[in-house]
N, C-alpha and C positions, 0 to 999 in steps of 0.2 A: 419530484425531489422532496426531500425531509422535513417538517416544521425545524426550526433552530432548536437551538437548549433553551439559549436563554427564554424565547417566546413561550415553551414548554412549561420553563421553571414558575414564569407569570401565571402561565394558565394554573398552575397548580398551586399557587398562593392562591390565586383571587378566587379559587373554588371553580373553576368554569370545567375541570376538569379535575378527574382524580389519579392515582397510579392502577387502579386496577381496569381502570378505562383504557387508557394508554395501553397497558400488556394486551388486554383484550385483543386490540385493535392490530395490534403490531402482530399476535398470532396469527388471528385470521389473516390478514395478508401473507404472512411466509406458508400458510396453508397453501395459497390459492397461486403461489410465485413455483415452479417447478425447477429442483435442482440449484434454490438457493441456498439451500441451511441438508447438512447430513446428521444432524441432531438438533430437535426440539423440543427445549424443558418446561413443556409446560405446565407437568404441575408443580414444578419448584417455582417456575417464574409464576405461577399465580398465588402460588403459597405469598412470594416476596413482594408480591403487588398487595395481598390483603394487610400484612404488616406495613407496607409504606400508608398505605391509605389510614390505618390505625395511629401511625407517628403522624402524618399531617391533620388529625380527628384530634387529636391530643396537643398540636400547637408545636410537639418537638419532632420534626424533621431532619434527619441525617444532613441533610444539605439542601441548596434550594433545589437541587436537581433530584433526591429522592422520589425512587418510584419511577423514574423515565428507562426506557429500556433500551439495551444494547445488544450487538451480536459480535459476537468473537469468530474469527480465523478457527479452523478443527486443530491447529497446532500448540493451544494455548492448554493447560490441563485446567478444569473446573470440577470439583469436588463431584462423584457419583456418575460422570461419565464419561468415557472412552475417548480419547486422542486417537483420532482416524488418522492423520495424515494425507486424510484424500484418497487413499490405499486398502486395498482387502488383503493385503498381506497384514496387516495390523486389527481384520477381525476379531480376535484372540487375545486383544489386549487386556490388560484390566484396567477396571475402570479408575480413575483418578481418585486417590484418596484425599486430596485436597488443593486448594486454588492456587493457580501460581501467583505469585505476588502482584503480577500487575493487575490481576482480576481481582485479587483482594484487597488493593487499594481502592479499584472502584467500589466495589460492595458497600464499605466503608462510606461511602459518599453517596449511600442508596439508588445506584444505577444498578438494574436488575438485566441480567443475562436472559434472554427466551432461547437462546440456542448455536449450536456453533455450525459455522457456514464451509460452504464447499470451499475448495480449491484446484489446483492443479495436483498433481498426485506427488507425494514428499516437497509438495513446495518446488519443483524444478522443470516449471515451465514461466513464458512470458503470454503465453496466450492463453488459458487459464481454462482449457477443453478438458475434460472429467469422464472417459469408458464410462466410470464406474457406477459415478454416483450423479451422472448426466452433467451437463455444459450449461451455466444460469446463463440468461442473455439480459440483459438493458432494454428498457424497453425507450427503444426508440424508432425513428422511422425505416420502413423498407422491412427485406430479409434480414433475420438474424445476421448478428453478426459475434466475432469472437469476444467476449467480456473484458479480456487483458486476464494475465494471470504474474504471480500465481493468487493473489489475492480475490479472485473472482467472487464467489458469493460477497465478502464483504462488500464491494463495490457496487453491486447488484442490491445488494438488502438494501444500500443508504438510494440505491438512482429509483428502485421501486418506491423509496418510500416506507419502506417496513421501519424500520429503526433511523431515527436518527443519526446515530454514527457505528459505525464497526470497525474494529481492531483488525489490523492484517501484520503480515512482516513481509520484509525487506529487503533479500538478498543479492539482487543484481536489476532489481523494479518491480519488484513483486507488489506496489504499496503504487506506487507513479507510475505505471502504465494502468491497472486498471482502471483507476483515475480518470487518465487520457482518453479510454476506450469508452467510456460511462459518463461522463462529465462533471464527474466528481472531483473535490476537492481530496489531494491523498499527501498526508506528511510523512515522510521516511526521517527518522532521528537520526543522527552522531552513535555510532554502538553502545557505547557507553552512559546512554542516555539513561536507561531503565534498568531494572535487575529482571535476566534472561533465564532464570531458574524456573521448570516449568513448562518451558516451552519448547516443543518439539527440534529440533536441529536441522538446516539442513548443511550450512558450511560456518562452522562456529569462528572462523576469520572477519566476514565479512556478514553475518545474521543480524538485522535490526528491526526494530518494529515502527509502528504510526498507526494512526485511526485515519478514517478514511470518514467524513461527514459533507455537508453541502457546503459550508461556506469555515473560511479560514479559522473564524474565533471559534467555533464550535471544535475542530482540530486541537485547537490551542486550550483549552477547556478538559478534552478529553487527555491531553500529554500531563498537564499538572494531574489531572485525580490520578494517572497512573502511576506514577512518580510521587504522590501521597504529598502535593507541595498545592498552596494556591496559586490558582492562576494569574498572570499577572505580566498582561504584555510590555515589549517597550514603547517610548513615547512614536508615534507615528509616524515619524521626520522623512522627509523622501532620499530613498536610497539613492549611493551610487552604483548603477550594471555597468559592468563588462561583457561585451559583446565579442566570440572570438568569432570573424567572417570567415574562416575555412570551416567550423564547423558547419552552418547556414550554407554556405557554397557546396557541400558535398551533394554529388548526383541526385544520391540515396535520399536528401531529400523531398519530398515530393512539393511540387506546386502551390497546391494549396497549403501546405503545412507552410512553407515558405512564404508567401503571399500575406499568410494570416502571422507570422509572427515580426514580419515588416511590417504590418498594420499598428501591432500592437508596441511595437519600439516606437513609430510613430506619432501615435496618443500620447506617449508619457516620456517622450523627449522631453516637451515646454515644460515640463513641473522636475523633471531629476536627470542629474548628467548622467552619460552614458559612453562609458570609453572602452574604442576597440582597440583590441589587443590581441594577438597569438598570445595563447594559453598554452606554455611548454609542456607542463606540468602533464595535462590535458591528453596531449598528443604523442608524450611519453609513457604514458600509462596504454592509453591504447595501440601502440606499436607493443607491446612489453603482452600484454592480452594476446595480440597477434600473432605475435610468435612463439611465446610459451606454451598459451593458453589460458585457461579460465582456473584462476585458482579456485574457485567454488566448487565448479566439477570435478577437479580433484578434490578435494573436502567432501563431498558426497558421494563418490563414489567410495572412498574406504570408509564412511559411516554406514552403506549398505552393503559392505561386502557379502555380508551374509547370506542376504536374500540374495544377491546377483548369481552366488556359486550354489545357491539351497535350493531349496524343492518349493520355494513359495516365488522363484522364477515367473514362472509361467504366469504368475498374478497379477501383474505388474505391468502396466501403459507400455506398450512396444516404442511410443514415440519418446517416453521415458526413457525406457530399457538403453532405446539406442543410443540416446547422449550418454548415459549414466557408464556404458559399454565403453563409448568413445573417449571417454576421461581416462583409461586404462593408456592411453598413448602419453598421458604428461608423466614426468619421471620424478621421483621425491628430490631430483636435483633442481628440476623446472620450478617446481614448486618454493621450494627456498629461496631463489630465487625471483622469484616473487611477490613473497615476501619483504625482501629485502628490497626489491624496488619501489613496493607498495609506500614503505615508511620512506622513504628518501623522497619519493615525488608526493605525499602528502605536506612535509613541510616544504620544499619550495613550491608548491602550489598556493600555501599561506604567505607566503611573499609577494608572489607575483599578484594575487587579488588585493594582498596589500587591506583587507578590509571592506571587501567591496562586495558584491554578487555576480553573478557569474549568471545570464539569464539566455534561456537557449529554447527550442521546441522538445516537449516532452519525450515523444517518439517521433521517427521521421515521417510516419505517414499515420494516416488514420486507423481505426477498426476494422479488418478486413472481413467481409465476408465470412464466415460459418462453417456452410457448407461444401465449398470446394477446399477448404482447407482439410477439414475430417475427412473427404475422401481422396486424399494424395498425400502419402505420409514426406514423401520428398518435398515436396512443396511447404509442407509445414514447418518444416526443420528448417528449412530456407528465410522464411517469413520469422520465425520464432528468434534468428541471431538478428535476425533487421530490427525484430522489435525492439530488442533490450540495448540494440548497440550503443546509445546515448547514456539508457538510464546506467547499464553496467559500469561506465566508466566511471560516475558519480559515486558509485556505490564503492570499488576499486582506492578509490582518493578517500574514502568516508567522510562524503558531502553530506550532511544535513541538506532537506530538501524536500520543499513545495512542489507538486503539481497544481496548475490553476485552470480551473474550465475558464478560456478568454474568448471563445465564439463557439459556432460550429459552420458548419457547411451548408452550403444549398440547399441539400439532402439533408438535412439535419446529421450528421456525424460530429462528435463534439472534437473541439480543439483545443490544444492543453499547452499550457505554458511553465515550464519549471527555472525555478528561482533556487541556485544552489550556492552553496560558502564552504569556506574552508572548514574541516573538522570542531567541533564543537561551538560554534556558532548558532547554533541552533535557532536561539532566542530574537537573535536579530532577522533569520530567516525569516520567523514567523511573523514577525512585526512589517518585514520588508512584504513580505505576502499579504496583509493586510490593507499594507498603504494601498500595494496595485488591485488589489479586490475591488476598494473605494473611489481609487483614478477609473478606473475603469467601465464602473457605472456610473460614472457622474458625466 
């Protein structure tokens, strides 16, 4: 995992290192990392390593963080090069004429880009497997296993160790399951958090962004430079969880995911109350998913019509294709509908937590396997609604929301804990994420 920022930003006061050391360093690993990054700037990012090193030589530094490096999602545009989307239907693109705002707020704060990372192909997978541009894996014990998508390389650059933190987004857990899968820390925002100008689409209803780093404050560090505000948690004080036991109770569950988040409600009983509750709101929305469907797949698939009906078909992830295809069943009456239900169980969802968090297991089960996934496309499809089925609903409500690496398994598989709140909450999320960071290893 990543040094900190903050431990970074010391090291680059006290001289013990510099920014063009750092880039150095961060290259050569996503060299040596396969299928992390489908673009590497290196010699911008070294150009903006030798001018950090020149502002810290000079005593005026952009920030303390100037000079430390980051990686971006392929969906984010940075000046002089190509927004992939994860896709070769988008080889043909041109290249960015200039940064979208949340990279040019970091800039601004001398956090230097090396490169933009893989994903799931348009953003519209949960398991974060790439034809194209290959599948990054985590390096942790055993066989390969699936990264979580669609955020995958960002997840990947921060578990390797390349970058300290990286930028993803957020459509139904694109940001909180890779996270889960990796053992990273992943914040998915309130929509309205950041300005979305810039960044590639995949269902502009429900698109959010987060950084993805090792530990909470480092998260909370990266949301202010993006948001051009200082950072500036709140006070620590232990939350109150809501705990709904049908969700926990569900089959789909697995064992250990369940075992481990009994564990962790266990630990941080004696320091913060914890009141169980049926979450209406919760179980309204995913009955409403259920039977409508997914309003995001509809949202993407009329953003791709093009290609779906065009001659750049054939280019395109079959296991893609095939949801993207399958979205053709929801009717623009489904979808209104949906809509409508969306904003109605968002505000009584804010009643019923009353101010509270909402704390639950990230995804139901662990990282699966790799291999037998890529070769059974049934099978994948299958695995890939189990993945998200937690995170989507959060996402559905527009929950602000933590994932937290809070153990792993025998095996080493990490296990993830998400801490969620009603719509624009955000702040207290993050605070509340902090406190359990800290319960946690104490």
């Amino acid at each position: 995992m990543p040094e900190n920022l903050d431990d970074l930003a010391a090291d680059l006061a006290a001289g013990r290192t510099d920014p063009v050391q750092l880039v150095e360093r961060a290259l050569e690993r996503a060299r040596a990392s396969d299928a992390v990054f489908i673009t590497l700037m290196e010699d911008a990012a070294l150009a903006d390593a030798h001018a950090a090193r020149r502002r810290w030589t000079r005593g005026q530094p952009l920030s303390s963080h100037d000079g430390i490096p980051i990686a971006w999602k392929d969906l984010f545009d940075i000046a002089g090069t190509r927004t992939s989307a994860g896709s070769r239907t988008r080889d043909e693109a041109v290249p960015a004429g200039c940064d979208a705002p949340v990279v040019a707020a970091t800039r601004r704060l001398g956090f230097i880009p090396i490169g933009k990372t893989n994903l799931s192909e348009f953003a519209f997978s949960g398991l974060g497997a790439n034809p194209h541009f290959g599948t990054p894996t985590a390096d942790l014990p055993g066989a390969p296993r699936m990264p979580g998508g669609s955020s995958s390389g960002s997840a990947v650059a921060v578990q390797r160790g390349i970058v300290p933190a990286a930028i993803g987004t957020d459509t139904a857990g694109s940001v909180r399951v890779p996270a889960a899968f990796t053992g990273c820390v992943g914040y998915k925002a309130s929509q309205a958090r950041y300005d979305m100008a810039g960044v590639f689409p995949l269902a502009g209803s429900l698109d959010s962004l987060g950084p993805l780093a090792g530990c909470v404050a480092d998260c909370a560090t990266m949301d202010a430079a993006m948001r051009g505000v200082s950072a500036q948690l709140l006070p620590l004080t232990p939350p109150q969880f809501v705990v709904d036991d049908s969700i926990i109770d569900d089959p789909a569950v697995t064992a250990p995911v369940r075992a481990h988040f009994e564990d962790v409600l266990a630990r941080v009983s004696p320091y913060a109350p914890i009141r169980r509750q049926r979450v209406d709101a919760w179980h309204r929305a995913r009955e409403a998913i259920t039977t409508l469907g997914w309003l995001g797949a509809y949202e993407a698939r009329h953003l791709h019509i093009d290609t779906l009906t065009g001659p750049k078909r054939s280019l395109v992830d079959a296991r893609v294709l095939s949801r993207l295809d399958g979205a053709a069943r929801i009717s623009a009456e489904a979808a209104a509908e949906l809509v409508a239900i969306r904003a109605r169980e968002m505000q009584r969802l804010r009643a019923e937590l009353a101010g509270a968090t909402l704390i639950l297991p990230t995804v139901k089960h662990t990282a699966p396997l790799l291999a037998p996934l890529e070769a059974d496309p049934a099978r994948f499809a299958e695995v890939n609604v189990a993945t998200l089925a937690l995170t989507m609903i959060a996402s559905f409500l527009d929950m602000p929301g933590v994932a937290l690496p809070t153990g792993s398994t025998a095996d080493g598989r990490p296990l993830s804990t998400h801490l969620c709140a009603a719509s624009g909450e955000d702040d207290r999320v993050l605070a509340q994420a902090v406190w359990l960071e800290q319960r946690l290893r104490s």
